[in-house]
C-alpha positions, -999 to 999 in steps of 0.1 A, spaced: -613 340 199 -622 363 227 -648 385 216 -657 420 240 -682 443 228 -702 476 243 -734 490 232 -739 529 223 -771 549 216 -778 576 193 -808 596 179 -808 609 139 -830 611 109 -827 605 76 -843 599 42 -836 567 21 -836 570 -15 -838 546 -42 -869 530 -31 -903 522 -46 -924 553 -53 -949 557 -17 -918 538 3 -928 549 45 -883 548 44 -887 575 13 -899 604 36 -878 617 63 -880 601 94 -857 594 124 -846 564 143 -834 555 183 -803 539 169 -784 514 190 -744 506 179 -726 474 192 -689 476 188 -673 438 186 -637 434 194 -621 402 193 -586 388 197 -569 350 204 -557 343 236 -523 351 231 -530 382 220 -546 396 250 -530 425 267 -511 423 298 -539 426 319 -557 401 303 -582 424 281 -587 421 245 -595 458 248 -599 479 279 -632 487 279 -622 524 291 -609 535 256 -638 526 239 -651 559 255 -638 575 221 -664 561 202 -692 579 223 -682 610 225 -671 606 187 -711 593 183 -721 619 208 -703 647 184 -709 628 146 -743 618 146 -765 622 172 -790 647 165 -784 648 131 -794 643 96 -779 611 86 -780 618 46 -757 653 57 -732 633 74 -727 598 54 -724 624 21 -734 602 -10 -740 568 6 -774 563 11 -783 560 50 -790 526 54 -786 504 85 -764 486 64 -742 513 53 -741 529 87 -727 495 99 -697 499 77 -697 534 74 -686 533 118 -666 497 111 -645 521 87 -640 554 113 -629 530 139 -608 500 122 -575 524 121 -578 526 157 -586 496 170 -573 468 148 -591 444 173 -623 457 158 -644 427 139 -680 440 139 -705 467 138 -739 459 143 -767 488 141 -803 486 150 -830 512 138 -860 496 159 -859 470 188 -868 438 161 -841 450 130 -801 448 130 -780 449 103 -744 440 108 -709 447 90 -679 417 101 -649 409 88 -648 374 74 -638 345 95 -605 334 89 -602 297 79 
């Protein structure tokens, strides 16, 4: 497999429930989020020019980021799921799979040390 990806950058808060009573995560709070969206494709799949994706139309996905959730309450926009790294992982795998089928990973980190990560399963 040949496996592109490109880092975006966001800003939200949110609230986490279900937690233990005192939870820091409990309390609003808000987050430098990074994104990393992970394209992959065989060989012979490539595109003409060689590219699993061109790099250019991933543009969408910014200003879509730039437009959904930066600046924002994460609890508003996700509706009922619970705002977790983990859920924000899938939650953008989901908005973007549609249009790019090539799509095979969204990883989402809250601090510099923490990533949680949503990938479709290897085929064997």
């Amino acid at each position: 497999m040949l496996i592109i990806s490109k880092e975006f950058h966001f800003s939200a808060s949110h609230v986490l429930h279900e937690l233990p009573e005192g939870h820091q995560c409990g309390r609003m709070h808000g987050h430098n989020y990074v994104v990393v969206i992970e394209l992959s494709a065989p060989p012979d799949q490539l595109t003409r020019a060689g590219f699993v994706r061109d790099f250019g139309e991933l543009g969408a996905v910014k200003s879509w980021i730039d437009d959904e959730v930066d600046h924002r309450h994460l609890n508003d926009v996700l509706g009922e799921l619970n705002p977790s790294a983990e859920h924000i992982a899938r939650w953008i795998f989901d908005q973007w799979k549609e249009k790019f089928p090539e799509l095979s990973a969204v990883k989402v980190s809250e601090t510099p040390r923490t990533w949680a990560e949503y990938r479709l399963p290897a085929h064997g």
